[in-house]
KEKE-952410 format. One record per residue (C-alpha): residue number from 1; residue in one letter; x, y, z. Coordinates in pm, 1 decimal, always signed. Layout:
% KEKE-952410
NUM;A;X;Y;Z
...
END
This chain:
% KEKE-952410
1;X;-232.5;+1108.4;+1551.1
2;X;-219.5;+1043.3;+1206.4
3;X;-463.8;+983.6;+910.6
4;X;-379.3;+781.6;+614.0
5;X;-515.7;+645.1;+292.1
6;X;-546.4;+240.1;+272.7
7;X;-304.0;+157.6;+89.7
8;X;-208.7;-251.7;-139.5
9;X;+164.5;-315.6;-30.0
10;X;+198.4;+76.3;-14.9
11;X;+478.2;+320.5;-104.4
12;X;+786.9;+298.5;+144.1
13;X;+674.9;+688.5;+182.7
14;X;+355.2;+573.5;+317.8
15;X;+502.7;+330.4;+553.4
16;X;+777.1;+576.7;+672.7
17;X;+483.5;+786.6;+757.3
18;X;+363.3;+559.9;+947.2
19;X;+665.6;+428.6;+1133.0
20;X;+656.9;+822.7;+1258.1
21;X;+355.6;+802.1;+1406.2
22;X;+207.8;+685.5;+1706.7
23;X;-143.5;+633.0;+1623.3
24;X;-277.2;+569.3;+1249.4
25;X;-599.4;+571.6;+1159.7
26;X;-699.7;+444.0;+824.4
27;X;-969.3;+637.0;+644.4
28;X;-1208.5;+378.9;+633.9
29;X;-1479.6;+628.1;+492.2
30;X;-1282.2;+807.9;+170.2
31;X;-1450.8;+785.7;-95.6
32;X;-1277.6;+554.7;-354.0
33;X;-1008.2;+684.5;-627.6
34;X;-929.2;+471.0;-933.3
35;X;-555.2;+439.7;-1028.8
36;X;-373.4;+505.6;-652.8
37;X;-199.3;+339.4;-434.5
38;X;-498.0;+223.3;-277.2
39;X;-563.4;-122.0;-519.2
40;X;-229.4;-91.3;-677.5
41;X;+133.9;-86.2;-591.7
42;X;+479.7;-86.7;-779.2
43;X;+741.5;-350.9;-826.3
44;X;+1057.5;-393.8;-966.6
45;X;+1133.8;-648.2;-1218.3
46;X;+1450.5;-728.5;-1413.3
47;X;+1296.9;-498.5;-1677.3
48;X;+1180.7;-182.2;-1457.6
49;X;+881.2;-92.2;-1257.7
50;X;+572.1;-286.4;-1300.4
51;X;+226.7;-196.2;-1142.9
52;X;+20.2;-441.4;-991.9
53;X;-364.3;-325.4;-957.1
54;X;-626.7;-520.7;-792.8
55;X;-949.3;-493.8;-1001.4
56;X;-1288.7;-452.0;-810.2
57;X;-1595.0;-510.0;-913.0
58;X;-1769.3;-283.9;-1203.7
59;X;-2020.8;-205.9;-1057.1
60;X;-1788.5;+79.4;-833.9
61;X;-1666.2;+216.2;-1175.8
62;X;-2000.3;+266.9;-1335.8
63;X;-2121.7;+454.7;-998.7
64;X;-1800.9;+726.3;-1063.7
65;X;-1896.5;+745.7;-1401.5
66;X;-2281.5;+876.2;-1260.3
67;X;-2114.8;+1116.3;-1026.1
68;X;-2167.5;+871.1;-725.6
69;X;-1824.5;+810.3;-478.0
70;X;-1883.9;+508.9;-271.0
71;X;-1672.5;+445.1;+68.7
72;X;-1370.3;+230.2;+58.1
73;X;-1477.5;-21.3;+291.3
74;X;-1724.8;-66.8;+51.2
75;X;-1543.7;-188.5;-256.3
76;X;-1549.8;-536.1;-363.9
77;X;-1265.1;-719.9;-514.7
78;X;-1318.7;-860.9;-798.3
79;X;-1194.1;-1166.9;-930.0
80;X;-1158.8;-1060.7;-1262.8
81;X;-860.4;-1218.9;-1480.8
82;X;-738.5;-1427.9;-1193.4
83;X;-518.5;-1107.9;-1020.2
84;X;-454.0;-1316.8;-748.1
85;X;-226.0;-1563.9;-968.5
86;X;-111.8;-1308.8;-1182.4
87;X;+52.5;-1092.8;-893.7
88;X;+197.1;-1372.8;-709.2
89;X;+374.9;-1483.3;-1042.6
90;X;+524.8;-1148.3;-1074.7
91;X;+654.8;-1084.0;-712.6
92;X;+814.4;-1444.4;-802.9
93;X;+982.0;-1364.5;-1114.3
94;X;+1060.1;-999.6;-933.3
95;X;+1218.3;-1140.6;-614.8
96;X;+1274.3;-1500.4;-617.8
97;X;+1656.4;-1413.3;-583.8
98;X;+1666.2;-1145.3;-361.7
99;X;+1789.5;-1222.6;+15.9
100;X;+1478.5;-1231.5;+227.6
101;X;+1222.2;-1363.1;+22.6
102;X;+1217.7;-1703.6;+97.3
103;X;+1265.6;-1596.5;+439.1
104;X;+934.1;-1418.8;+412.2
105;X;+700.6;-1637.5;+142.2
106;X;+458.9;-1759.8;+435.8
107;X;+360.7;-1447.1;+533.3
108;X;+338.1;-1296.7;+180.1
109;X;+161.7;-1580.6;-18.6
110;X;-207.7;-1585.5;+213.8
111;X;-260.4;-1207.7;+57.8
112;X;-264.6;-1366.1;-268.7
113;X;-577.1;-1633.8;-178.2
114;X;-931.3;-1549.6;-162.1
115;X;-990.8;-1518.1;+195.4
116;X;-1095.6;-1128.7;+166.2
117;X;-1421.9;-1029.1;-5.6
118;X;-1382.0;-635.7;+42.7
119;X;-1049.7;-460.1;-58.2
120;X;-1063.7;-185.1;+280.9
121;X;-998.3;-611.5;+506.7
122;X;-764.7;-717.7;+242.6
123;X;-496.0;-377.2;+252.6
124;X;-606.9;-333.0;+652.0
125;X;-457.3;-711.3;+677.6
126;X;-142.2;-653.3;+463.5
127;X;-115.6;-340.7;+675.0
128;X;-81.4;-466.0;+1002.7
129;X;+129.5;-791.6;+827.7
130;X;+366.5;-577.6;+716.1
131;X;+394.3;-367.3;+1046.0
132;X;+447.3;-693.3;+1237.3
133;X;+694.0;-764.7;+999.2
134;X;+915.5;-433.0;+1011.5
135;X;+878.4;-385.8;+1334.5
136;X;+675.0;-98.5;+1349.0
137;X;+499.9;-12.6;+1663.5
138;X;+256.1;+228.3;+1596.8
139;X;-101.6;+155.0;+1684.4
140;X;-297.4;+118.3;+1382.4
141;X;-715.9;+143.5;+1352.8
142;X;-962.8;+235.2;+1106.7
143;X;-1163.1;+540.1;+1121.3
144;X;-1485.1;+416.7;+1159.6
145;X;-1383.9;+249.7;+1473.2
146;X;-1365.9;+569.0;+1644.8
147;X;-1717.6;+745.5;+1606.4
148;X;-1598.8;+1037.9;+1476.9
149;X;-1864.3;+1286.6;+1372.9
150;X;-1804.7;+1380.7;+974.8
151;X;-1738.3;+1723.3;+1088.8
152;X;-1467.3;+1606.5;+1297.8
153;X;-1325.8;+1375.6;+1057.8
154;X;-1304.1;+1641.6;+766.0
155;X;-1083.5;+1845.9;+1008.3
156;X;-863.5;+1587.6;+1105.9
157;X;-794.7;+1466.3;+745.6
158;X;-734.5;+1856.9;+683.6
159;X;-478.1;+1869.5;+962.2
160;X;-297.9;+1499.1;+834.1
161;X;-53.8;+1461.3;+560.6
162;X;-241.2;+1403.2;+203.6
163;X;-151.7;+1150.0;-67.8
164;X;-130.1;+1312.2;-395.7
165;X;-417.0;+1162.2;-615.4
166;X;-202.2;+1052.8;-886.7
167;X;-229.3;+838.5;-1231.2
168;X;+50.4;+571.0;-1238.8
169;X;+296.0;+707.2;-926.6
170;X;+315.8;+585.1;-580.6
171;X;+483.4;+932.9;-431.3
172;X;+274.0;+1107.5;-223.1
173;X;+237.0;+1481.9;-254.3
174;X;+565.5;+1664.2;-72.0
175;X;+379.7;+1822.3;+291.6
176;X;+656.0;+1694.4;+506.0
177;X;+1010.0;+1595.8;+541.5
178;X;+929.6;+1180.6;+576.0
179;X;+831.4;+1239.4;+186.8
180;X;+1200.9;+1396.5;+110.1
181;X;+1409.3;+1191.6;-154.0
182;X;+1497.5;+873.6;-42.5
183;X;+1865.1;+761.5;-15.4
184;X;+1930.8;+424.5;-195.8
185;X;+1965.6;+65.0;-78.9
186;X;+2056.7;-276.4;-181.3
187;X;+1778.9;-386.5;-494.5
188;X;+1870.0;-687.3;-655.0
189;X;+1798.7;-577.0;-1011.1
190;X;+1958.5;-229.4;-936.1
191;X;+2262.1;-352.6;-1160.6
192;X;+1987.9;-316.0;-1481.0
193;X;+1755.1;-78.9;-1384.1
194;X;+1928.8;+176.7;-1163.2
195;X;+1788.0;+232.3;-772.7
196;X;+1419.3;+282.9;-835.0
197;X;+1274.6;+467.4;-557.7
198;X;+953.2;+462.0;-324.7
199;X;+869.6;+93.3;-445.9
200;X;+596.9;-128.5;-257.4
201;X;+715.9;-242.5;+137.0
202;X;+720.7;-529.7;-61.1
203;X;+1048.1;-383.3;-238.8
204;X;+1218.0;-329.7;+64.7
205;X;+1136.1;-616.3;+281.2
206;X;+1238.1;-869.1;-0.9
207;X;+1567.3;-692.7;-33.2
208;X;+1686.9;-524.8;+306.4
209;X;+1462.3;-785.9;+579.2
210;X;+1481.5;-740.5;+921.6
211;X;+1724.4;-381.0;+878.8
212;X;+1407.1;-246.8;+672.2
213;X;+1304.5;-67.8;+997.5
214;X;+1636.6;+116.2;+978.3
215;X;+1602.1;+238.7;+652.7
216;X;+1189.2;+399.9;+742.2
END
């Protein structure tokens, strides 16, 4: 069994990850860290990487600043300078000519409405989306589905591969060999920017569809 962060159209490292496993359980009870993969993710454009962060509501931000680290089911979205618009625009303008996504726009675009009030729902959602959508059969459930004790949860996360905590970077911290470097595959603006690696699922479902379980 394996723990993970939540994760907004996450790293292909996280998703390899979980391809590996057979049970995934989402840390439902993390405290919340600003500027991760966890309310952002990284696309590429005709111009390079862009970052796409989901704001949530202020009132999370001045808690940190007091010391306080609320759970991450328990952040709010917010709707702060209409996100929703803004990163549906960009994955448009960043894939509207690669292969698959047309092939994939109805199962993409609902993400990008305001059906989900907490962010935890919203990346759970996307998270089992995008597993229906690679193909990936491992069983996936939040952590406090499972009654865990917190003792027993703080050795399982302890025993589980970490995500690096990191300011602007999607890798995850090096603990096993799913995190190695990444060989390259078709991106359609690799002909400006060079292969960038360890992009959103997003990345690689747009450009490689249904052999995206191949490459994880």
């Amino acid at each position: 069994m394996l723990i993970l962060p939540t994760t907004y159209f996450g790293p292909i490292s996280w998703y390899r990850q979980l391809n590996a496993a057979d049970t995934c359980v989402i840390d439902s009870q993390e405290p919340f860290r600003k500027r991760t993969f966890r309310n952002r993710c990284t696309i590429a454009t005709p111009n390079g990487a862009q970052t796409l962060t989901v704001p949530v509501e202020h009132g999370v931000l001045r808690s940190e600043e007091r010391g306080e680290r609320r759970e991450i089911s328990q952040i709010l979205i917010s709707e702060h300078n209409k996100w929703r618009h803004v990163h549906w625009q960009a994955l448009e303008t960043a894939y509207g000519n690669s292969p698959f996504f047309d092939y994939y726009v109805d199962d993409i675009r609902p993400f990008f409405e305001p059906h989900w009030e907490y962010l935890f729902d919203l990346n759970l959602a996307i998270i089992c989306k995008m597993c229906e959508l690679l193909q990936v059969e491992t069983v996936v459930m939040r952590s406090d589905e499972r009654g865990e004790t917190r003792e027993e949860r703080g050795e399982r996360r302890e025993n589980s591969i970490k995500p690096q905590d990191y300011a602007g970077s999607s890798i995850l911290s090096p603990l096993s060999s799913l995190l190695s470097p990444q060989k390259e595959y078709y991106q359609v603006h690799a002909h400006r920017t060079g292969f960038l690696p360890d992009l959103s699922i997003l990345d690689l479902l747009f450009n490689m569809g249904n052999e995206s379980i191949l490459y994880l």
